[in-house]
C-alpha atoms as one frame of an Amber mdcrd trajectory, in Angstrom:
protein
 115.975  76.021 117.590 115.992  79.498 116.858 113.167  80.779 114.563 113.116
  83.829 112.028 110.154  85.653 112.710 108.534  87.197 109.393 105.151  89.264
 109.654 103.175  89.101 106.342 100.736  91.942 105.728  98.266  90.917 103.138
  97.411  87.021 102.731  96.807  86.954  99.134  98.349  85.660  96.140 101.805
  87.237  96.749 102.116  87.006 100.717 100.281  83.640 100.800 103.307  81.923
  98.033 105.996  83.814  99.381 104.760  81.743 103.000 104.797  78.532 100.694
 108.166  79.212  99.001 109.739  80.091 102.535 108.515  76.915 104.110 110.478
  74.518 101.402 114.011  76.312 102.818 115.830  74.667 105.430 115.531  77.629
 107.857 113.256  77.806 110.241 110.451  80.297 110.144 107.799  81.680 112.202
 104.809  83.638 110.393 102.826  86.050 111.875  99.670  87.263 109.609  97.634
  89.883 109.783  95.032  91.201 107.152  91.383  93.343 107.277  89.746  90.617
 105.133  88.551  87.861 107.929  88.017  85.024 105.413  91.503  85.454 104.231
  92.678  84.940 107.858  90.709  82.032 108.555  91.805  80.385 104.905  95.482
  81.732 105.282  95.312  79.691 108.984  93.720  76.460 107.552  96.118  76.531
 104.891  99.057  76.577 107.007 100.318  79.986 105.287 100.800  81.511 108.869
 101.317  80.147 112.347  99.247  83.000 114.222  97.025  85.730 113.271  97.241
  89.196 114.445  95.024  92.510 114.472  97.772  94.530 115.787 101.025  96.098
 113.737 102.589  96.613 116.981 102.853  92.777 117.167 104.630  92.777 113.800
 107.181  94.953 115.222 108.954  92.016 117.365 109.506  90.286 113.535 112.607
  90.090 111.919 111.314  90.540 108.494 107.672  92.029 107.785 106.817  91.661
 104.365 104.201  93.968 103.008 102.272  92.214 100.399  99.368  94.944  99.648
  98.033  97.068  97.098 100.434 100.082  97.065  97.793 102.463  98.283  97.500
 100.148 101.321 101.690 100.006 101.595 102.135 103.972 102.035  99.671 104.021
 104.539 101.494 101.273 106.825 104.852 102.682 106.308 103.612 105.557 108.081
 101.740 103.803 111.546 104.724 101.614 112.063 106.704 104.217 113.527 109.605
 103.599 115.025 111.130 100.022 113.947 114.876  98.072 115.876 117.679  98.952
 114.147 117.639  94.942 112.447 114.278  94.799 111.704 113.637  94.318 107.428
 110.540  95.724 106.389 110.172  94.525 101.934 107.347  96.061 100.422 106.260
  94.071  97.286 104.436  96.917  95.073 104.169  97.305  91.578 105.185 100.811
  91.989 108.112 101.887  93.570 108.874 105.586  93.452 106.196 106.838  95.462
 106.309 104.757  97.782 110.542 104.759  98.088 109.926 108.975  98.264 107.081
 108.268 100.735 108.287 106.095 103.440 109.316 108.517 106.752 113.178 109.074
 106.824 113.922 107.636 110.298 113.049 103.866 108.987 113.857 104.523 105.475
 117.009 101.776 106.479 114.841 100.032 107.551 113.000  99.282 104.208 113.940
  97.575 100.877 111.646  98.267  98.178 110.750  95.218  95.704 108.744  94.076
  92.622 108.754  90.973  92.189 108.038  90.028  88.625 105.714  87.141  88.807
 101.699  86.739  89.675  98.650  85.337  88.264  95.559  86.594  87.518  93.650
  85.013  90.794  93.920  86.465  94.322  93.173  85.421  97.948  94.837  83.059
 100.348  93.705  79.798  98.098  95.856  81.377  94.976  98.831  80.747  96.793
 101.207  78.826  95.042 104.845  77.377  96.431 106.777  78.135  92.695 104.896
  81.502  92.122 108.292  83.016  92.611 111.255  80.506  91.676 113.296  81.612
  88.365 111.308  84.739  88.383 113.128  88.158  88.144 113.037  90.226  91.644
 113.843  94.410  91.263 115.001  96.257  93.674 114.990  99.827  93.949 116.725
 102.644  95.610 119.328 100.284  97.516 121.158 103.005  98.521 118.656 104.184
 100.928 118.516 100.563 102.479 120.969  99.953 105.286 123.364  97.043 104.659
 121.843  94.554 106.800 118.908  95.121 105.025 120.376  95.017 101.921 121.843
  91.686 103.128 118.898  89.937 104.368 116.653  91.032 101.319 119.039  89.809
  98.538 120.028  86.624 100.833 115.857  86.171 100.836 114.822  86.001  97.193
 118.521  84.023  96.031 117.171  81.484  98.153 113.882  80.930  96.816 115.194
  80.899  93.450 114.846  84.625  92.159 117.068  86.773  89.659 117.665  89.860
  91.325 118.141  93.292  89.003 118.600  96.645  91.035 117.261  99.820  89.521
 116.318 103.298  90.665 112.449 103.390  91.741 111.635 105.888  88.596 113.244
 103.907  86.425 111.222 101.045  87.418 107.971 102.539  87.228 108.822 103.859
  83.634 109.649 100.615  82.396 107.263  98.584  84.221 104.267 101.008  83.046
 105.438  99.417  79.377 106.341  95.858  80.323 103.253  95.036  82.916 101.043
  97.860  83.408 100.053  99.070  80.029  99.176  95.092  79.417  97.005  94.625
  81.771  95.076  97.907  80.720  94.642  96.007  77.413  93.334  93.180  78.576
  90.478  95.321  80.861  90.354  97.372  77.309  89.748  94.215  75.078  87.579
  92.092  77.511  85.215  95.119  77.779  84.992  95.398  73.753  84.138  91.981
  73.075  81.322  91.952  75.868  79.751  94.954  74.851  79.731  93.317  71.013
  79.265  89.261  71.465  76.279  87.408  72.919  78.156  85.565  75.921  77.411
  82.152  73.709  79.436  83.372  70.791  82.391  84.533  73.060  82.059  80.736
  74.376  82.061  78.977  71.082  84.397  80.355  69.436  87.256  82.299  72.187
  90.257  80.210  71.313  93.939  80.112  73.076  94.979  83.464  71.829  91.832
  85.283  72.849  92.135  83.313  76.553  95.851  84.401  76.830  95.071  88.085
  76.262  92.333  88.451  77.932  93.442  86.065  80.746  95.065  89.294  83.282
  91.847  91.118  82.880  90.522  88.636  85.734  93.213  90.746  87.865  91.644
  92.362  90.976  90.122  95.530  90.242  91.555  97.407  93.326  94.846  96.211
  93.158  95.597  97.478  89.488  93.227 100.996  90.248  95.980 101.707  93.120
  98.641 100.874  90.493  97.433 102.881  87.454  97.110 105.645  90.163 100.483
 105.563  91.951 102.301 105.681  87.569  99.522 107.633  86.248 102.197 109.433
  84.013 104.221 106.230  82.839 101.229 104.382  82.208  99.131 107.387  80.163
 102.646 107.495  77.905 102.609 103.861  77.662  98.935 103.963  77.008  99.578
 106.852  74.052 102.645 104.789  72.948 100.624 101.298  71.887  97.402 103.775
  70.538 100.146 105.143  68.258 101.483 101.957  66.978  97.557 100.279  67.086
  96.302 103.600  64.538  99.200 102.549  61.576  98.093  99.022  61.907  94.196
 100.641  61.489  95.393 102.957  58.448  97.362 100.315  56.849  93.919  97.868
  57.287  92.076 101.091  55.858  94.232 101.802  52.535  94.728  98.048  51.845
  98.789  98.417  52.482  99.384  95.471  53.131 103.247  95.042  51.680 103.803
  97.972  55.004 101.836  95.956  57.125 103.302  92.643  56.522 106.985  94.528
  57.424 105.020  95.712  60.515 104.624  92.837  61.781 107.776  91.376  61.341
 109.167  93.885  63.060 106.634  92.792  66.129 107.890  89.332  65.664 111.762
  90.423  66.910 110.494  91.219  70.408 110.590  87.506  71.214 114.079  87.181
  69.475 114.642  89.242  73.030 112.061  87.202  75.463 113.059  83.682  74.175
């Protein structure tokens, strides 16, 4: 029987389910891993995420599909070694950013590539995060489909149908814009708030008496540190304006608290309370 080969690049959280979610389809598939962190080999090989491990992109070359499943510093710099790719090879870079990378990736594969955010993670990260629904009924974006060829375009959107994703194509700076608002900006928040109530609680107090809301919010700042630095780099703009935009809103909930309006405050927050007549 005929295998698909698919090369993962990164063997966290993202690469690691994306394995898991593949493996439930009646295709066959053949994964080929490769990552810098050894542990993460070794626990992405116990696990069964990959068949073989490799140290060598040139090996990922014979794939069919190579999925690139790093942080987005890490994804410009192998879109530039692999060099030159076969005409059906699908290269799917998973980023939280898009234009840069889409802008950055050298013009004679540029077919070659299809540029994705999937909308879906969790807070943990490493092989033993990997979870076989991480991506099922989640939203998928793709960006910049006009630069992909069409049997990229093909195998890409064929992919993520079939492990149960909603796809929404987008240009890459549109993306980042909204995704500085809808993702990013959060999870400087939560790094924001989880550094103002350690520097102001004893650790006890923050034990006894952190309830469900505090837990939710400040769940994403267990994110990994690298990862989101690469992100808040590659959108530096979108996220500062996203940044400026929830300062705004947070200094007339502080004034109203200040001059005891709280008729204009109580309308405030109503108005908050329509965003999930949107999400639900």
């Amino acid at each position: 029987m005929t295998h698909t080969k698919v090369g993962i690049v990164g063997l966290g959280l993202m690469g690691g389910s994306l394995s898991l979610a593949l493996k439930k389809l009646p295709e066959e598939y053949y994964f080929i891993g490769l990552d810098h962190n050894k542990l993460h080999c070794t626990q992405a090989l116990k696990l069964g995420l990959v068949d073989e491990i490799t140290l060598s992109l040139e090996t990922l070359k014979s794939c069919d599909i190579i999925f690139l499943s790093i942080p987005v510093d890490g994804i410009l710099s192998i879109a530039k070694q692999l060099g030159t790719l076969d005409p059906k090879c699908t290269v799917i870079d998973l980023g939280s950013t898009k234009e840069k990378i889409s802008l950055s990736i050298p013009s004679d594969i540029r077919h070659n590539f299809v540029t994705a955010h999937p909308m879906t993670g969790t807070e943990k990260f490493g092989p033993t995060a990997a979870i076989e629904n991480l991506y099922t009924d989640k939203v998928v974006v793709l960006c910049d489909m006009e630069k992909s060829a069409k049997h990229q375009d093909k195998v890409a959107k064929r992919l993520f149908t079939d492990i149960g994703m909603n796809i929404v194509c987008m240009g890459a700076k549109e993306h980042d814009r909204h995704a500085a608002f809808i993702s990013h900006m959060p999870h400087a928040l939560s790094y924001a708030l989880a550094n103002s109530v350690i520097k102001q609680e004893a650790s006890q107090s923050i034990i006894a008496l952190a309830g469900g809301g505090f837990k939710d919010m400040s769940r994403i700042a267990k994110s990994s540190p690298n990862m989101w630095e690469d992100i808040f780099r590659q959108n530096k703009s979108n996220v500062l304006e996203a940044i400026q935009s929830f300062q705004s809103e947070l200094k007339k909930c502080q004034k109203m608290v200040e001059n005891e309006e709280w008729d204009t405050l109580n309308e405030w927050m109503k108005e908050a309370n329509t965003l999930h007549d949107i999400l639900d």
